[in-house]
C-alpha positions as CSV (number, residue, x, y, z in Angstrom):
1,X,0.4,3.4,6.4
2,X,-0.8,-0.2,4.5
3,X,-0.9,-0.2,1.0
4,X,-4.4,-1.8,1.6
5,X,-6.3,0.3,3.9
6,X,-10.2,0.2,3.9
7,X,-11.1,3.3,2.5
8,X,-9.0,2.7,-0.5
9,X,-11.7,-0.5,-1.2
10,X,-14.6,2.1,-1.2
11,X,-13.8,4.6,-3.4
12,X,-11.2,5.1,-5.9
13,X,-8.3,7.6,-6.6
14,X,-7.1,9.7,-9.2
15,X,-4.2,7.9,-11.3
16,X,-1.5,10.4,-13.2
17,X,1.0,12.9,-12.1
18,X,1.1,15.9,-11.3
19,X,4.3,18.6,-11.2
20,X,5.2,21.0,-8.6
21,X,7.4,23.7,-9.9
22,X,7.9,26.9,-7.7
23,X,5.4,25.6,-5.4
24,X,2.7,25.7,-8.2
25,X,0.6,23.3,-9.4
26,X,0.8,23.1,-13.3
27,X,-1.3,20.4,-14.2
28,X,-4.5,18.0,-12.5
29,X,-4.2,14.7,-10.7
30,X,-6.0,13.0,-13.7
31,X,-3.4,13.8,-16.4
32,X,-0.7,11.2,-17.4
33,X,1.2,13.8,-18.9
34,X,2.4,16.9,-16.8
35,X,3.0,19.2,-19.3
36,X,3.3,22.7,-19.0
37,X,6.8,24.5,-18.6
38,X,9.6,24.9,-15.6
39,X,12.9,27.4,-14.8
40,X,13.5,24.9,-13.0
41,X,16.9,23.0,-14.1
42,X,15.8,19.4,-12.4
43,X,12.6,17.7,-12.4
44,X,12.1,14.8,-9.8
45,X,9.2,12.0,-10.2
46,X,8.5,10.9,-6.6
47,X,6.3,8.4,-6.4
48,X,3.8,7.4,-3.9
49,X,1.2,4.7,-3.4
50,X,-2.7,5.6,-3.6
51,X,-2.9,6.2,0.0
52,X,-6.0,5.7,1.2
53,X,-6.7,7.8,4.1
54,X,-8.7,11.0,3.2
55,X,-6.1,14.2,2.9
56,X,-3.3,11.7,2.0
57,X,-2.7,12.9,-1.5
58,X,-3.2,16.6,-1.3
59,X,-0.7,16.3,2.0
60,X,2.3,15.2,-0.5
61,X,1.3,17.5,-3.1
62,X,1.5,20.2,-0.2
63,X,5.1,19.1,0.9
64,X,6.1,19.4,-2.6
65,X,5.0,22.6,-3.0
66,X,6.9,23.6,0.5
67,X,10.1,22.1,-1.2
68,X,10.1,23.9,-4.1
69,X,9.7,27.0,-2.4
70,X,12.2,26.4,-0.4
71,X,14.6,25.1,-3.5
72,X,13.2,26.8,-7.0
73,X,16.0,24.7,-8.6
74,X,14.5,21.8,-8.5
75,X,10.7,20.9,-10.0
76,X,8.4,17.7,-8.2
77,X,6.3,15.9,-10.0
78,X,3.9,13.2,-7.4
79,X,3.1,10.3,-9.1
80,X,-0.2,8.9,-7.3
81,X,0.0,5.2,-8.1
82,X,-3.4,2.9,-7.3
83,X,-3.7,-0.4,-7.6
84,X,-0.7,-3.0,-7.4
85,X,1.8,-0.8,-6.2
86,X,4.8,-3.1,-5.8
87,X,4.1,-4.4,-9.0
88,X,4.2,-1.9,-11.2
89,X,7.3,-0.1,-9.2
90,X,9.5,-3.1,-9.5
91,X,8.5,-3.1,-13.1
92,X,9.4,0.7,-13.8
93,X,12.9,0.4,-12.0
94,X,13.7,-2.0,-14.5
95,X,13.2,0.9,-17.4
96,X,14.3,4.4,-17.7
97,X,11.0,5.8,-17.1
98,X,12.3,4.8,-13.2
99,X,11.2,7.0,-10.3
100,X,13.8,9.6,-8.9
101,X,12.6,9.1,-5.4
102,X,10.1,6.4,-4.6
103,X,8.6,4.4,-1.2
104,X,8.6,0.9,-0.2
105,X,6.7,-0.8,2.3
106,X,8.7,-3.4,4.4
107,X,12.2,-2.5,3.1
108,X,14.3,-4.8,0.7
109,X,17.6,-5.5,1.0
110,X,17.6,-7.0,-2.8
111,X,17.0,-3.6,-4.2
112,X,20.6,-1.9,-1.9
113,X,22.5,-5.4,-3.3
114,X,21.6,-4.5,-7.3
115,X,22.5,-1.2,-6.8
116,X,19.5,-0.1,-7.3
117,X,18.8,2.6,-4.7
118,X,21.6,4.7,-2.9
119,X,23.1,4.9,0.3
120,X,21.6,7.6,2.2
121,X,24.2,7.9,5.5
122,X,25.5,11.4,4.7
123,X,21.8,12.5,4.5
124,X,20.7,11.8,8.8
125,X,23.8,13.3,10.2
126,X,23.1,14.1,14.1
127,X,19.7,13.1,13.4
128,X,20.5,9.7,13.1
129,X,20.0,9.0,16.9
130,X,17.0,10.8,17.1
131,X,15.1,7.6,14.6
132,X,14.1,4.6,16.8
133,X,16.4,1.8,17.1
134,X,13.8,-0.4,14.3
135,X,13.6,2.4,11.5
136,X,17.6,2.3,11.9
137,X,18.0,-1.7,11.5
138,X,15.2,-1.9,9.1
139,X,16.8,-0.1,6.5
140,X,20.5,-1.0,7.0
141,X,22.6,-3.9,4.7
142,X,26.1,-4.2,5.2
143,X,26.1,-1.0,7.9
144,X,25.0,0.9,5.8
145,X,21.5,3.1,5.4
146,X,19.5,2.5,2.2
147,X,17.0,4.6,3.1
148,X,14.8,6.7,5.7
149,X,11.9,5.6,7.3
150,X,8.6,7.8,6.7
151,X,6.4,6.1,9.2
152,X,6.0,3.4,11.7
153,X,2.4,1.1,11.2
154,X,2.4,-1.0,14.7
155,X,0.2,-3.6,14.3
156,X,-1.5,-5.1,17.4
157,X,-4.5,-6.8,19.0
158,X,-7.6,-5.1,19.2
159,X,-10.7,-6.2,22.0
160,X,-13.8,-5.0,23.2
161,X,-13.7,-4.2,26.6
162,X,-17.9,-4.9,27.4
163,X,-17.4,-8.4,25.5
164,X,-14.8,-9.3,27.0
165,X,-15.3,-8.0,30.5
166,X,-19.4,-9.7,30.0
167,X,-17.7,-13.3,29.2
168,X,-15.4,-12.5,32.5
169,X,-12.3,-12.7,30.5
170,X,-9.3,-11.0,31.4
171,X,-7.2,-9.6,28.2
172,X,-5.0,-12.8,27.2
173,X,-1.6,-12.2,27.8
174,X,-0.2,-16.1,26.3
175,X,-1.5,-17.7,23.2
176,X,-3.4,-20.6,25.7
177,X,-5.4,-17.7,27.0
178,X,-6.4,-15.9,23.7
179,X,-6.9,-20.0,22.1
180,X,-9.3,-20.0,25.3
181,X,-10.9,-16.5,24.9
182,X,-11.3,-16.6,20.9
183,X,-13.2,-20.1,21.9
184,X,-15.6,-18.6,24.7
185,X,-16.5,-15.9,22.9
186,X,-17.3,-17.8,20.1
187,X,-21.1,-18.4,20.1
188,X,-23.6,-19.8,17.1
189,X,-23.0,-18.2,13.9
190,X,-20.4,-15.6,15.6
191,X,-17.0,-16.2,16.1
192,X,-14.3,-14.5,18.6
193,X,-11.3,-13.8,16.9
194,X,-10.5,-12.0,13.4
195,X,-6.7,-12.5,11.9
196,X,-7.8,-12.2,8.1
197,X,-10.2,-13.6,5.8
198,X,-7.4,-16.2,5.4
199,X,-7.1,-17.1,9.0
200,X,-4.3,-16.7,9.0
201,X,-3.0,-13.2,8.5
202,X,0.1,-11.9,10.7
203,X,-0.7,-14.5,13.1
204,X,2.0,-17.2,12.0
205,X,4.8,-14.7,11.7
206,X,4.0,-13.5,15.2
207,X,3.8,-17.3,16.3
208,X,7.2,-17.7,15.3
209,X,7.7,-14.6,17.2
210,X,6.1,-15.2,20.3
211,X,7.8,-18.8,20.6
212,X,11.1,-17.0,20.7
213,X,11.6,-18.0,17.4
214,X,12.9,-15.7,14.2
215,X,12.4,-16.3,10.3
216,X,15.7,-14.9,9.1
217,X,19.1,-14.7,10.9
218,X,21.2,-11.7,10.0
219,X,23.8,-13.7,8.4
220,X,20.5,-14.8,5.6
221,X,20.0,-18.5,7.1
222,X,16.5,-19.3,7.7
223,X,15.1,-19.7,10.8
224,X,11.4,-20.6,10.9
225,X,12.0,-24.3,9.9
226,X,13.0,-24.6,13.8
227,X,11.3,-26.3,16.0
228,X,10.4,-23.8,17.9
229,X,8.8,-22.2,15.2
230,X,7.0,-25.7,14.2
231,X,5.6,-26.1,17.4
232,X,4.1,-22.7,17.2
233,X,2.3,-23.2,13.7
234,X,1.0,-26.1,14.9
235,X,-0.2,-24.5,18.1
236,X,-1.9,-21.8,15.8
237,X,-4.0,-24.5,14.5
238,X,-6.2,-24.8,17.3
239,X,-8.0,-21.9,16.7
240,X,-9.0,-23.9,13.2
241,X,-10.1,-26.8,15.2
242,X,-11.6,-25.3,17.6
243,X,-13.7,-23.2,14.8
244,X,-12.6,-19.9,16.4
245,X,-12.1,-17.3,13.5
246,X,-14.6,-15.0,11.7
247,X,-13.3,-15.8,8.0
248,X,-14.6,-14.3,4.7
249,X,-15.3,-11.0,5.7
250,X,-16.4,-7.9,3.9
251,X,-12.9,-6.2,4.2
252,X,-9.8,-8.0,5.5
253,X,-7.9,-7.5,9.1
254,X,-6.3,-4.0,8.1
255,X,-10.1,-2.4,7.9
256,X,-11.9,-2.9,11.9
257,X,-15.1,-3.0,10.5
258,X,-15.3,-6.8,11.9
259,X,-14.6,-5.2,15.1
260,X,-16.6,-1.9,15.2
261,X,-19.8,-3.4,13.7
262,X,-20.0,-5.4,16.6
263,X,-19.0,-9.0,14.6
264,X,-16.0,-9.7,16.1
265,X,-14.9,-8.9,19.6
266,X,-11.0,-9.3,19.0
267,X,-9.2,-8.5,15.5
268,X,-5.8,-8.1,15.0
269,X,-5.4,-4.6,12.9
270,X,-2.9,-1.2,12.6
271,X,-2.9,1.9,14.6
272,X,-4.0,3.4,11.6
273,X,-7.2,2.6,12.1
274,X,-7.3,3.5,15.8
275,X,-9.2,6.6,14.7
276,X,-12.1,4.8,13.0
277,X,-12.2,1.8,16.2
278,X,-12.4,4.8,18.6
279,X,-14.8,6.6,16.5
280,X,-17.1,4.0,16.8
281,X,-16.4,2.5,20.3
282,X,-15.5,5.4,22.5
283,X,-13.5,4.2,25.0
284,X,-15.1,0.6,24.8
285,X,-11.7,-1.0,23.6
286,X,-8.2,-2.3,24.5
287,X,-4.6,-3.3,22.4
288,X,-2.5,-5.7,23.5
289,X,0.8,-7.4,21.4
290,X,0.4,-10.9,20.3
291,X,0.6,-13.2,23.5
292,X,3.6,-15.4,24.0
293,X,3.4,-18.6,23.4
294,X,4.6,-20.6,26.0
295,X,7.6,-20.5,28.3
296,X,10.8,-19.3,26.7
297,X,8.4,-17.2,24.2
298,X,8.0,-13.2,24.5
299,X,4.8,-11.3,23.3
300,X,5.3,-9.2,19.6
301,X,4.1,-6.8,17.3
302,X,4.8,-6.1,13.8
303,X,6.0,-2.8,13.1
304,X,6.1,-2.2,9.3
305,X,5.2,1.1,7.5
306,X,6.4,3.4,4.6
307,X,10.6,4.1,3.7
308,X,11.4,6.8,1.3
309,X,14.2,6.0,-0.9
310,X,16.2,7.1,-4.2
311,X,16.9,5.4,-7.3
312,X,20.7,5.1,-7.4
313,X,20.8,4.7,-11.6
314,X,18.8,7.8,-11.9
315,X,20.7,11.2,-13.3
316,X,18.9,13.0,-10.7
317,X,20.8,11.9,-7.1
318,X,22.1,14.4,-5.8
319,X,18.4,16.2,-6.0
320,X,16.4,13.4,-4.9
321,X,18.9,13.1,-1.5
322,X,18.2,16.9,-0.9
323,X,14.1,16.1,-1.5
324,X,14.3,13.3,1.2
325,X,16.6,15.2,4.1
326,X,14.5,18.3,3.0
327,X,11.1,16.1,3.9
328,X,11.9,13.1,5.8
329,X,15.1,14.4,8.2
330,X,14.6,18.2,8.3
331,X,10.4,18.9,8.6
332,X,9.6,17.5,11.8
333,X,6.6,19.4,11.6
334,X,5.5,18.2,8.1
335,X,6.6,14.6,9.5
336,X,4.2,15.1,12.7
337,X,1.7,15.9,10.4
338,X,2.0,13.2,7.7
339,X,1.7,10.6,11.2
340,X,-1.0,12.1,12.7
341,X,-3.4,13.6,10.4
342,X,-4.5,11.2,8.0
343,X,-5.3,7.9,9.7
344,X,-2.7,7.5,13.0
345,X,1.0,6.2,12.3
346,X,3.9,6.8,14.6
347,X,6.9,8.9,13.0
348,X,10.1,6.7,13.5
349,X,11.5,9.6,15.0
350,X,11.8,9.6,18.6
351,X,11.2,13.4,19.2
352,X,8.6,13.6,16.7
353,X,6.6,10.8,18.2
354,X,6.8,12.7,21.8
355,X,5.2,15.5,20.6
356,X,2.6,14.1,18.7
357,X,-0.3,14.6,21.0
358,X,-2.9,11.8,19.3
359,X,0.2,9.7,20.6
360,X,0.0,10.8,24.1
361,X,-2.9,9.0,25.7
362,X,-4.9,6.0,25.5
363,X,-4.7,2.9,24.0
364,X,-2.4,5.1,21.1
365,X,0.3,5.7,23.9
366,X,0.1,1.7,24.9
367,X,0.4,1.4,21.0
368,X,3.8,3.1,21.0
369,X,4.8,1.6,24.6
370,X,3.8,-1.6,22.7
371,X,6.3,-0.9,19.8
372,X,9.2,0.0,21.7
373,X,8.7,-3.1,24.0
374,X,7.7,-6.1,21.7
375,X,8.1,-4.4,18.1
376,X,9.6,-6.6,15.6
377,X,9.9,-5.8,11.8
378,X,10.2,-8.3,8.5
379,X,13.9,-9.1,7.7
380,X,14.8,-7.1,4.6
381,X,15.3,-10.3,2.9
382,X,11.7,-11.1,3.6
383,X,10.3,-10.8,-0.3
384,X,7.5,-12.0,-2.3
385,X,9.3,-15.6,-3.3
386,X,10.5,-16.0,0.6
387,X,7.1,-14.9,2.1
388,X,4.9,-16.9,-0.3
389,X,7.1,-20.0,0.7
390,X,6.2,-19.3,4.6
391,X,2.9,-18.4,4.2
392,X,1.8,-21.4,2.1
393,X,3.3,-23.8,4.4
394,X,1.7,-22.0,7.3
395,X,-1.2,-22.0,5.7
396,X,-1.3,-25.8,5.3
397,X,-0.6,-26.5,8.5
398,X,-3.2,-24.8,10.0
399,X,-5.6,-25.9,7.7
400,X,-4.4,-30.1,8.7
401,X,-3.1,-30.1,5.1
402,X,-0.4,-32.5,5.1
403,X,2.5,-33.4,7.5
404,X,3.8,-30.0,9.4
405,X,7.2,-30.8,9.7
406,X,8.1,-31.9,6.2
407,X,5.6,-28.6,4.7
408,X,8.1,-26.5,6.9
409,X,11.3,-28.0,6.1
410,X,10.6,-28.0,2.3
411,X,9.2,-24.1,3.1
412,X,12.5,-23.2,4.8
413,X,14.4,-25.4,2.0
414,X,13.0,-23.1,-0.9
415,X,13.1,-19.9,0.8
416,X,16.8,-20.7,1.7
417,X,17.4,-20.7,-2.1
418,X,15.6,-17.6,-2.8
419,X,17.6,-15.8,-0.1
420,X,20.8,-17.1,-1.5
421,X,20.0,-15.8,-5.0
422,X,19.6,-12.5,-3.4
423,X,22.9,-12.8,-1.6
424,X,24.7,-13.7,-4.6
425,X,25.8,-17.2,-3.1
């Protein structure tokens, strides 16, 4: 699930806590301060961000209850958290007032190197082999597991099927083909391709990607000042040039409105908002992975999502590691249901995701296929200073600001340093 989905821009959430004690709740979402009284001898704060899909919040406040019926020893109070989640997370962990047990979206090695949250091996057990090969390396640093993987969001290329099949164009399957489709079906004041109000999006990660390049080794040296990965970005220009991409939208590329309001005929998105696209279009669309780019290259998706994980300078460890195998290991059903019933995510375990029957058929099952074939996640080292280092070189370089290989190589440079800090070398 994204932190920014589009109904979280049209309506706002409830902000406070609320504590779970015996299965009961004790106080209401809009209090900051829980209150009321517990037998119980441990009281976790498990924080979440202000999901926005409709069901969301009462669905953790329901597992919580589940939990403490199942361990009256041991009190939950959700923390609903709008706004800018990451920010005021990495804030808190800094103070005593620190979350017990807390998510993350794409997963941080930085925060396993301070010692900042635990190791959670001794919590998967034989269910280790039963999470997908991604929700494994996503969350390991130094072989070991810093925490467990909550859900998968694949992102992917949406199309219209009429447009495209009107136009007579055939789904692209390299990046000359969607260059050449995103052109055609560009026509007066409309445009064919939507990648984020930016322009630029995923797109030049996938680029990278798709030109069999990577952006971080597993030994923490840089990667996408390659050439490989320059001649990519520079590729990615043409659709600039060639005046290809809807930008300035109402709502950015993780909300299809662009697509199912008819403005757009391809936008890059999230299965999570499968249920809205097919709501509107029937069975009048198509996902494919981000084309390859040319020979040597391999198509991609991103596969990020939500990992639960526990604050390792907490007093409260030992019950936070029981609250996460009690949820995130042990309830397949409650893990089906957290995937499948408020917007569409695919649970990183493999015999969860097979029963899930929204996952079963249709362009949701290509999704999945999609995932296991071409899915590719963020290297943990991948954080705000090394991202924003990428992104504004990409961003340059498609926009024919400056020279491309000197933006890159100073981008690479600088997020070399960053990743080195985090290292400690």
């Amino acid at each position: 699930m994204s932190a920014r989905r589009f109904e979280l821009s049209r309506r706002g959430f409830l902000t406070g806590s609320l504590l779970i004690t015996a299965g009961t709740v004790l106080t209401t979402a809009c209090s900051t301060d829980p209150g009321g009284s517990s037998s119980a001898g441990t009281t976790l704060n498990v924080w979440y961000h202000a999901y926005g899909e409709a069901g969301a919040q009462q669905a953790v406040l329901r597992y919580a209850k589940e939990f403490t019926k199942a361990n009256p020893d041991v009190a939950v109070k959700v923390t609903w958290v709008p706004g800018d989640y990451a920010g005021k997370l990495n804030a808190t962990l800094l103070t005593d007032a620190a979350p017990d047990v807390f998510e993350i979206g794409d997963f941080s090695e930085s925060l396993a190197r301070r010692g900042q949250i635990a190791a959670l091996d001794d919590l998967y057990g034989d269910a280790r082999s039963d999470f997908n090969t991604n929700a494994i390396e996503s969350v390991t640093v130094d072989g070991k597991l810093y925490g467990v993987k909550m859900v998968d969001d694949v992102m992917m290329l949406y199309y219209r099927k009429s447009a495209l099949s009107k136009a007579g164009i055939n789904p692209p399957t390299t990046f000359d083909e969607l260059a050449a489709a995103a052109k055609a079906l560009s026509t007066g004041k409309s445009k064919g391709l939507f990648l984020g109000n930016d322009g630029v999006g995923d797109s030049a990660i996938l680029s990278v990607w798709s030109n069999g390049g990577d952006l971080v080794g597993p030994d923490g040296k840089v990667e996408f000042g390659s050439d490989r990965a320059l001649e990519a970005l520079k590729g990615l220009k043409r659709l600039h040039d060639d005046k290809s991409l809807l930008l300035g939208f109402t709502t950015d590329w993780w909300d299809p409105s662009a697509l199912t309001q008819g403005v757009v005929p391809m936008q890059w998105s999230g299965l999570w908002a499968m249920p809205a696209v097919s709501s509107a279009l029937g069975d009048d669309f198509g996902v494919l992975p981000w084309p390859a780019f040319g020979a040597g290259g391999t198509r991609a998706v991103r596969v990020g999502g939500w990992t639960s994980c526990v604050n390792a300078k907490g007093s409260k460890v030992a019950a936070a590691k029981k609250f996460v195998q009690w949820l995130w290991i042990r309830q397949s059903g409650l893990q089906q249901d957290f995937g499948g019933s408020y917007g569409l995510h695919v649970p990183p375990r493999t015999s969860v995701a097979a029963t899930a029957k929204k996952l079963s058929t249709g362009p949701a099952k290509e999704a999945v296929s999609l995932a296991s074939k071409y899915g590719k996640h963020n290297p943990g080292t991948w954080d705000t200073a090394v991202s924003s280092a990428f992104n504004g070189a990409a961003a340059k370089i498609v926009g024919g600001q400056g020279d491309p290989a000197a933006l890159l190589a100073a981008a690479a440079k600088k997020a070399q340093h960053e990743i080195d800090k985090q290292l400690g070398r």
